[in-house]
Every structure is written in structure tokens, then in C-alpha cells.
N, C-alpha and C positions, 0 to 999 in steps of 0.2 A: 418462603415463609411470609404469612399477611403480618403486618405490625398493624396494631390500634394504635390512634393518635396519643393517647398518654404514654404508651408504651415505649413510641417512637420518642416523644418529646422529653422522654424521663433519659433514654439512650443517650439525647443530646446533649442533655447537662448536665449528667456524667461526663461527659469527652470535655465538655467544658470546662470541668471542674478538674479531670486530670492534665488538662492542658495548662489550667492555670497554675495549675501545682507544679508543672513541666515532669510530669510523669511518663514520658515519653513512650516509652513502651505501650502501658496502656492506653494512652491518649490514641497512638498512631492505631491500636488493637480496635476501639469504641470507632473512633472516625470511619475506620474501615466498613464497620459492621451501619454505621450512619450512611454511609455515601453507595453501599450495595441496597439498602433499604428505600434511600430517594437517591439514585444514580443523577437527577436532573438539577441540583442544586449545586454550584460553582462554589459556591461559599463555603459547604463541607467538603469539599476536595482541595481547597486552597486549605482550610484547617485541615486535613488529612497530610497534604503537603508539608505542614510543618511540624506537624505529628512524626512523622517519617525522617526530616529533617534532623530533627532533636534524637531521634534513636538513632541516627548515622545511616539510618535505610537511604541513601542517596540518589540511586536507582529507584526506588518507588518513589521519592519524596517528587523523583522532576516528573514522574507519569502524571502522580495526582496534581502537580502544578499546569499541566500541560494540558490535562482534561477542565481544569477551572478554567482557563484562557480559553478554550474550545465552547464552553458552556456560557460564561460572565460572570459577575461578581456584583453583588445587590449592599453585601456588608462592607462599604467600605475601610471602617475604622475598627481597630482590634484593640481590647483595652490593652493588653500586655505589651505591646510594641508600637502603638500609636502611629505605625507607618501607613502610609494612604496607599491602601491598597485596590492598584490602579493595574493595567496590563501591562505598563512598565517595569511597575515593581513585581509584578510577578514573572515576566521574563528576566527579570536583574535574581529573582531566588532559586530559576535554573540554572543562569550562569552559575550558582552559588555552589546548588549541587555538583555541576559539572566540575568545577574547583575541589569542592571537597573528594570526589569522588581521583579525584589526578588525573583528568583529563581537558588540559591545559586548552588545550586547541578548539574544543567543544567549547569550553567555560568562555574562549576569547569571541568564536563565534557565537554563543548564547547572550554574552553580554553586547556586543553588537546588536544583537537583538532586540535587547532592553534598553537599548538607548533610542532605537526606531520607533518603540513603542510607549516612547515619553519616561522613562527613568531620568532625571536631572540632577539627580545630585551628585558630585561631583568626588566628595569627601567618601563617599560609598564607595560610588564605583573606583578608585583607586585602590581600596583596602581590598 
């Protein structure tokens, strides 16, 4: 499918705007339909990521976190969560999947990850 640019830009904040509501379901449904539309933008796949996240998709949530790290990340500040979203922090919200998902060992190795890759806070990474 071709998107026009309003068409496209109207897509995004909608996802926006379910995300901010934490309407999870369709936030993760819009992001999806955003990130197959421009597959090359890190930033809707880390918001796809937490799209996913919030619906308990924790299996899709670490793919789409996995392809933002793959790609990079231009937006670093999110207003809803204010965390600096750095390759840190996005290896520390795999770990997170991997945790929620019960697999303890992944989540232990994932967060090793995100500590390689500049996560520092401390108070996080414990909980």
C-alpha cells in the first residue's frame, strides 16, 4: 500500500494519542501499521515496543525493541515516561520483556546487556 504524507502523519498521531491514553491494544495495532508503512525509523519501533509492552505482547514487544537498537533512535525523550532513551535503556526494556515473559535467564542475560550498553541506574535495574 502507498501512504501520502498526511495520510501517513495522521496514522502517527493517532498511535500517539492511543499511546498516551495507554490504549495498548490499539496503540501496539497503529504503531504496527506505522513501522510496516516506514520500516526505517527506530523511533516507531521503540514506540511499537512499548505498545506491545503495555498489551503484555512481550514476544513482539522485545522484536520491535530489538529492530529500534538495530536501526537507532533520533527521539530521545518521551513525554509519558521522561526516560532517556538511549541503547541502554532500550536493552534494560528487553531485559524487561524477558522478565515479564518468565524467562529469568534471558531477562538476567538481557540485562547484562543493558548494562554494556550504558543503562546506570541502579534503583531500575534492581526492581
Amino acid at each position: 500500500m502507498v501512504w501520502h504524507m498526511p495520510d501517513f502523519m495522521g496514522m502517527v498521531a493517532r498511535a500517539r494519542v492511543r499511546t498516551g491514553e495507554k490504549d495498548w491494544a490499539a496503540a501496539a495495532e497503529l504503531w504496527a501499521k506505522v513501522t510496516t508503512a516506514n520500516p526505517v525509523n527506530g523511533d516507531y519501533w521503540a514506540r511499537l515496543g512499548q505498545a506491545r509492552f503495555g498489551a503484555k505482547d512481550y514476544a513482539g514487544a522485545r522484536e520491535a525493541y530489538e529492530q529500534a537498537l538495530r536501526l537507532g533512535l533520533l527521539d530521545r525523550y518521551w513525554p509519558e515516561d521522561m526516560q532517556l532513551l538511549v541503547p541502554g535503556e532500550v536493552a534494560y526494556r528487553i531485559a524487561c520483556c524477558e522478565a515479564a515473559a518468565g524467562d529469568r535467564e534471558a531477562a538476567i542475560a538481557a540485562l547484562k546487556v543493558a548494562l554494556d550498553r550504558g543503562m546506570r541506574d541502579p534503583a531500575r535495574v534492581r526492581s
